[in-house]
VOVOVO-757691 format. One record per residue (C-alpha): residue in one letter; residue number from 0; x, y, z. Coordinates in Angstrom, 2 decimals, always signed. Layout:
N
PT   resn   resi        c1        c2        c3
PT      a    NUM         X         Y         Z
...
//
This chain:
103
PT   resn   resi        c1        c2        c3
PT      x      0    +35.77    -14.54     +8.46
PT      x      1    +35.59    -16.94     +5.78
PT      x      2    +32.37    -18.97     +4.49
PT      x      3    +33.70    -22.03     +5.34
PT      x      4    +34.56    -20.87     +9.04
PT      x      5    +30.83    -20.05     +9.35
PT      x      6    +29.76    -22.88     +8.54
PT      x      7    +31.68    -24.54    +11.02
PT      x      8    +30.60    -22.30    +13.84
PT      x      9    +27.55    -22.46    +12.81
PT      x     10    +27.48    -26.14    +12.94
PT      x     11    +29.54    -26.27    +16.43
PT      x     12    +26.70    -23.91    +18.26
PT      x     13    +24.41    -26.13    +16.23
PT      x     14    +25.37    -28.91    +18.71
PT      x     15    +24.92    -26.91    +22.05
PT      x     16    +21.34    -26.32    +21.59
PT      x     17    +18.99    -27.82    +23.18
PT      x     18    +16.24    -29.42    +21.45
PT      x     19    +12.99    -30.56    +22.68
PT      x     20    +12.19    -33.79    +22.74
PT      x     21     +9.87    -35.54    +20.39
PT      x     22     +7.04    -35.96    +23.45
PT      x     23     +7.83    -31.99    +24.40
PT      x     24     +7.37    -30.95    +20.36
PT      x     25     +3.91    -33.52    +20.89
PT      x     26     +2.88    -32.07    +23.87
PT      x     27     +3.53    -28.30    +22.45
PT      x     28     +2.06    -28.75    +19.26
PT      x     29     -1.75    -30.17    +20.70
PT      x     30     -1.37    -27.39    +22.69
PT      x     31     -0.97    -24.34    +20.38
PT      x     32     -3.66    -26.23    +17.79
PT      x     33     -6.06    -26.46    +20.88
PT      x     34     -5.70    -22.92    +21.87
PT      x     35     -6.29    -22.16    +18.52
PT      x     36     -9.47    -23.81    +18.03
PT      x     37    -10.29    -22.40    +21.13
PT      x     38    -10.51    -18.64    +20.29
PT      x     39    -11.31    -19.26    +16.66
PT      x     40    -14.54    -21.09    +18.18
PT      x     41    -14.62    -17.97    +20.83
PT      x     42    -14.70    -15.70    +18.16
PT      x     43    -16.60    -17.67    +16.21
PT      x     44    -19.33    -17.36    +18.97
PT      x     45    -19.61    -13.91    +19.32
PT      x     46    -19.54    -13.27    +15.65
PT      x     47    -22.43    -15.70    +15.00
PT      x     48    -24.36    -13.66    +17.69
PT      x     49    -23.48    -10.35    +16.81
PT      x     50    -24.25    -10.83    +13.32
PT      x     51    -27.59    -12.83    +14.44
PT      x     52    -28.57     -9.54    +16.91
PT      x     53    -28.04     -6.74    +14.03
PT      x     54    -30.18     -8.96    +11.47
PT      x     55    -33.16     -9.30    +14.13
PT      x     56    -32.72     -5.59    +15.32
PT      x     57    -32.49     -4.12    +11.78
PT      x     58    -35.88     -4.52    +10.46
PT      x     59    -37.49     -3.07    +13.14
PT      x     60    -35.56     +0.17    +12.71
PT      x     61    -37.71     +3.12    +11.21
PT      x     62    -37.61     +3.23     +7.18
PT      x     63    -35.88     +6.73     +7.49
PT      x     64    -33.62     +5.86    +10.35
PT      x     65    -31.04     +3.75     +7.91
PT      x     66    -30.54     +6.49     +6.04
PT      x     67    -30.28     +9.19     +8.72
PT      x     68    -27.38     +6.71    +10.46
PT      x     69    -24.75     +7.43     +7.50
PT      x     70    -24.46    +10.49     +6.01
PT      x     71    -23.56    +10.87     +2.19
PT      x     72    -19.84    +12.54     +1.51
PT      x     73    -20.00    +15.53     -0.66
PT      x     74    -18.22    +14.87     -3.85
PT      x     75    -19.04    +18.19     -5.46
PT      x     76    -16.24    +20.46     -5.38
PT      x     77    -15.67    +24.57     -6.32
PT      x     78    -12.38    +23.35     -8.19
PT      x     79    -12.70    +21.45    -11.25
PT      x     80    -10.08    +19.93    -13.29
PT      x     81     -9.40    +21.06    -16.82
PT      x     82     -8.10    +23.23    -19.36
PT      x     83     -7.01    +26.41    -17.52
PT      x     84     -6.52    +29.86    -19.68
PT      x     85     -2.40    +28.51    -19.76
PT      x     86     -3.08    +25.37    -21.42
PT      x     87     -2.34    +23.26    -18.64
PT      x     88     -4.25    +20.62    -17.18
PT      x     89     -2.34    +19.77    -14.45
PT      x     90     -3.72    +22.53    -12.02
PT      x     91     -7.27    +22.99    -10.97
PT      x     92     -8.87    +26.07    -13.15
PT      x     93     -8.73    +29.30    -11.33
PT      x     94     -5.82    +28.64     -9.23
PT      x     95     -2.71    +28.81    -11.66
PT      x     96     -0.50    +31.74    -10.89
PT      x     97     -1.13    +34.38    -13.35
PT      x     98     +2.08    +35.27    -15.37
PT      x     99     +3.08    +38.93    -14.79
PT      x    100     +1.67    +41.48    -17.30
PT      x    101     +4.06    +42.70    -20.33
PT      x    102     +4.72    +46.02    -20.67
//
């Protein structure tokens, strides 16, 4: 099929649609921006009081309870990065194959 022959198909299915009329895209279009303001505002809401709640409730928390509620990650490791014995530093230190022993 040839450009050209697309175009005109696309043009003749182009004609069977059928398209809303200008007081159906109106109506449609008040609608969806309603509903939209609707659960932005509804989320909105509940955001405003959550957010309100936690910054009443938080002070009266114990001094040692904030940092009991998250615990601090680890970062210190047996494996560190390096030189190894090779001369490579690509593999943690202590875990590069050792090469066989010469005889």
């Amino acid at each position: 099929m040839s450009f050209l022959q697309y175009l005109k198909d696309t043009r003749a299915e182009m004609r069977h649609v059928a398209w809303p009329t200008r007081m159906q895209t109106i109506t449609y279009t008040a609608i969806v921006i309603g509903v939209s303001l609707f659960i932005a505002a509804y989320l909105g809401f509940f955001d405003y009081v959550f957010t309100t709640g936690l910054s009443r409730v938080l002070p009266f928390l114990p001094q040692g309870a904030s940092s009991e509620l998250v615990s601090p990650v680890s970062t210190s490791t047996d494996i560190t990065f390096g030189t190894d014995p090779a001369g490579s530093t690509d593999s943690p230190q202590g875990s590069s194959p050792q090469a066989p022993a010469s005889e």
